[in-house]
C-alpha positions in Angstrom: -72.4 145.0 41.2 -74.9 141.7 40.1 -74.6 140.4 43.6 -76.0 144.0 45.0 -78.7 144.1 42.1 -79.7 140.7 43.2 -79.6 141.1 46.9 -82.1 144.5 46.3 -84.3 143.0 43.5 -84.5 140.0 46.3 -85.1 142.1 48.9 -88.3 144.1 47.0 -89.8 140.7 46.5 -89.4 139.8 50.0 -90.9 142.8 51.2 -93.8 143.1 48.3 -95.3 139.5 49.2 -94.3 140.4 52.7 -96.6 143.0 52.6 -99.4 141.0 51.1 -101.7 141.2 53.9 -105.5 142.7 53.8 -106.1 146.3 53.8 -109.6 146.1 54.6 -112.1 145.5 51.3 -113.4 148.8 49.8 -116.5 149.9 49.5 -116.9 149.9 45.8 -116.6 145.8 45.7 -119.1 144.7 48.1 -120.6 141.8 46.9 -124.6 141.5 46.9 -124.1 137.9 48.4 -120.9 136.4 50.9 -119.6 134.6 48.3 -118.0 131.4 49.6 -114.4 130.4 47.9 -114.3 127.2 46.9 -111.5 124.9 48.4 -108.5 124.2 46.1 -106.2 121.5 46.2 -103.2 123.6 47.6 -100.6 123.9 45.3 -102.9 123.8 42.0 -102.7 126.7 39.7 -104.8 129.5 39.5 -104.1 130.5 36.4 -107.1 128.5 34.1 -110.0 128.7 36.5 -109.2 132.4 37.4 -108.3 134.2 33.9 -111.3 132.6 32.7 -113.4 134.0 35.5 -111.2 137.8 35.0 -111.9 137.3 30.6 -115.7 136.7 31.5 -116.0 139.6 33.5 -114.0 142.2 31.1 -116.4 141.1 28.4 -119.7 141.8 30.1 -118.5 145.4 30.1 -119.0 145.9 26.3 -117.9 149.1 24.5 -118.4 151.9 26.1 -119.5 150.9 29.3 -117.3 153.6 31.0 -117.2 156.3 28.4 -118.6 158.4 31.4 -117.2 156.7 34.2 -119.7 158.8 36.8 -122.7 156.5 35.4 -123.7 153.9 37.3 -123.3 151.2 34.5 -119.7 151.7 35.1 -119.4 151.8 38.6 -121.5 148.8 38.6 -118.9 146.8 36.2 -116.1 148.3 37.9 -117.6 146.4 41.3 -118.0 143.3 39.4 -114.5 143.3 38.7 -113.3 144.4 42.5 -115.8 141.4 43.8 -114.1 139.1 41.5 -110.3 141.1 42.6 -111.3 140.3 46.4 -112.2 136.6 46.2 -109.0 135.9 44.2 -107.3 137.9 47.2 -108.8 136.1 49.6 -108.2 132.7 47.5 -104.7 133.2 48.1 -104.0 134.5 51.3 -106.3 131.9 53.0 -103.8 129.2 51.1 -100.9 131.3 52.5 -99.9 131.7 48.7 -99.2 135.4 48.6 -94.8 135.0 47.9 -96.1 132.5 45.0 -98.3 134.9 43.2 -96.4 138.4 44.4 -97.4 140.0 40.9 -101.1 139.1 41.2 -101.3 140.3 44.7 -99.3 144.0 44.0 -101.7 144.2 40.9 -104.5 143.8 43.2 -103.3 146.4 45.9 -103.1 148.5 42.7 -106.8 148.0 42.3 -107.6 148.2 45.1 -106.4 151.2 45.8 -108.3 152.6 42.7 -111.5 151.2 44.0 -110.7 153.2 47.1 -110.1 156.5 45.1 -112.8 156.2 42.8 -115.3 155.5 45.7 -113.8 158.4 48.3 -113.9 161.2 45.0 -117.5 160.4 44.6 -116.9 159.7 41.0 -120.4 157.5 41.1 -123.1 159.9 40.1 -120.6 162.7 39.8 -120.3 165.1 37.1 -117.1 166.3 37.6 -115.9 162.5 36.6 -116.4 163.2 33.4 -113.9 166.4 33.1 -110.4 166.2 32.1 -108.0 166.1 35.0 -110.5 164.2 37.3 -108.7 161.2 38.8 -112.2 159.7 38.5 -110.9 158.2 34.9 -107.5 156.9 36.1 -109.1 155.1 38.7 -112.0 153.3 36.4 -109.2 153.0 33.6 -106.6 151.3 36.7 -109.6 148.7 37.8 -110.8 148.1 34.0 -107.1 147.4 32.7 -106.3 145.6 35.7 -108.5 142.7 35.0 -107.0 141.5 31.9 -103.4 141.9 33.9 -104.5 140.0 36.7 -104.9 136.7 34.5 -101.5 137.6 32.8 -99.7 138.0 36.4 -101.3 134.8 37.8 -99.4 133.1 34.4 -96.1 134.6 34.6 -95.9 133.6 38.5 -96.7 130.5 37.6 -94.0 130.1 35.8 -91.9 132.3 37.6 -92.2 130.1 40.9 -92.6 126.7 38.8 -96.2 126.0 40.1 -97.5 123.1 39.6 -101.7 121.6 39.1 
């Protein structure tokens, strides 16, 4: 039975960081400016340099920021943190370091596809994103959350997959 749990949970990674590839970059996170990456020693962690970057970002947002998340205070934090999502994303897969980091990459797909859902309901500008049951506030709440997480995941595959830097 261990050796079955193992083989599957094995599997699921295999195929998660497999599957780490771009889906195309959403419309809510395109950055003002190409935004070159800078180039890492490979192998180095991304942990310090990138949390920091995710912490800075959350805390621009402020209290509040998305109470309503139609206004377009929030949309516009929520695309800071999707530009800042992407060129981690991009970070790793032009190292080829999607199986190291296969938490940070599924949580940005999760984003992502937030970012996707907030920007096809229309929720920018929208006042139906205010009412109860719109998806508009699962979405905002996904990318908002999903910042802090990001820095957490890129710290527990570190030490998941022994990285080194």
């Amino acid at each position: 039975m261990k050796r079955v749990v193992a083989l599957v949970v094995g599997v699921v990674l295999a195929v998660s960081a497999c599957s780490g590839g771009s889906s195309g970059k959403q419309a809510a996170a395109k950055p003002s400016a190409s935004k070159s990456v800078a180039p890492r020693k490979v192998g180095a962690k991304l942990s310090g340099a990138w949390g920091r970057k995710f912490d800075a970002v959350s805390d621009k947002g402020g209290p509040g920021v998305c109470a309503d998340v139609g206004t377009d205070g929030c949309a516009n934090f929520l695309t800071e943190i999707m530009s800042l999502t992407l060129d981690l994303q991009e970070e790793i897969e032009g190292q080829h370091r999607g199986r190291e980091y296969p938490r940070t990459m599924d949580q940005i797909r999760k984003m992502t596809r937030a970012s996707d859902d907030y920007v096809n309901a229309g929720c920018q500008g929208s006042a139906e994103a205010r009412l109860d049951g719109s998806p508009c506030f699962s979405d905002a709440s996904t990318i908002m959350v999903g910042a802090p997480i990001i820095g957490m995941n890129l710290q527990t595959d570190e030490i998941r997959y022994k990285l080194d830097g």
